[in-house]
N, C-alpha and C positions, 0 to 999 in steps of 0.2 A: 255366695253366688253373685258374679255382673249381671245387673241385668239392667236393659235398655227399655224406655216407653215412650214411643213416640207416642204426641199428644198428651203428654203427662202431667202438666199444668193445668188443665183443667178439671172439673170436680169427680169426675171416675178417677183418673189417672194420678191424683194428689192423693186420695182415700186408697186407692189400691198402694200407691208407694209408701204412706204410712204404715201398712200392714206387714211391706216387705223389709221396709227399714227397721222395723219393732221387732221381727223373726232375724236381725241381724243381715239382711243382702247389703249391698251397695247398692244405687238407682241410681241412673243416669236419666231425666227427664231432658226429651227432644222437643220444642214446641215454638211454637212461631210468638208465643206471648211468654214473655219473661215469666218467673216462681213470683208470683203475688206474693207483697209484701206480708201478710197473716201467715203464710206459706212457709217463706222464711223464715220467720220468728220461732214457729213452732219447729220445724225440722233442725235448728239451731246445733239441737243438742244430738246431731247424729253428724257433725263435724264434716268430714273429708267422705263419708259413705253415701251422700248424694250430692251429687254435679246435677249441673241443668243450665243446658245449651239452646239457645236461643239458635231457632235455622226454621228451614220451610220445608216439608216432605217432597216439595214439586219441584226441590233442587237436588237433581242428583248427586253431584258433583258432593255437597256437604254430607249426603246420607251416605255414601262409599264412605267418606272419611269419618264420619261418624263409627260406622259397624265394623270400619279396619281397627278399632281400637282393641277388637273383643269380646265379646258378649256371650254368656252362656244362656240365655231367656231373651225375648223381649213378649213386650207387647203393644198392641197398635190402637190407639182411642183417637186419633188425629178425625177433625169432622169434614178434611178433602184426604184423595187417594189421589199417590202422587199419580205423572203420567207413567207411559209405557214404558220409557228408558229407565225411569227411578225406580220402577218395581224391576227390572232386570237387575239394577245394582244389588238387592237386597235380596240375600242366599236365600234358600227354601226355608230352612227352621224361622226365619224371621217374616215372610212372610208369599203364603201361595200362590 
């Protein structure tokens, strides 16, 4: 399964993709702060099944382009919520 976490670089969102990476998903981590270098060390060894894209939730513009890629999951641990236009971008399953 794709699945998407905005906020994911930090320490829920690193511990949860762990979990999804080790049950075999792909993760795509969204977060305004790069994959910590410790981050990347350890996820090493799950190759091309995690990406991690540097952007800001309170830019629409990225998060369309982000979610047009596909995603069957996501989840949201980001500690701002974008504004009104950027939660219009983002369909219902990904967020209410």
């Amino acid at each position: 399964m794709r699945i998407l976490a905005f906020g994911g670089t930090g320490f829920v969102g690193l511990n949860i993709a762990a979990v999804l990476l080790g049950r075999g998903h792909a993760v795509t981590l969204f977060d305004r702060a790069g994959l910590p270098p410790d981050a990347k060390k350890e996820f090493a060894a799950h190759g091309n099944r995690l990406t991690a894209i540097q952007g800001d939730v309170t830019d629409s513009q990225t998060v369309e382009e982000v979610i047009a890629a596909g995603y069957e999951a996501s989840f949201w641990q980001p500690r701002s919520l974008p504004d009104r236009s950027a939660r219009r971008a983002i369909p219902r399953p990904f967020c209410g």
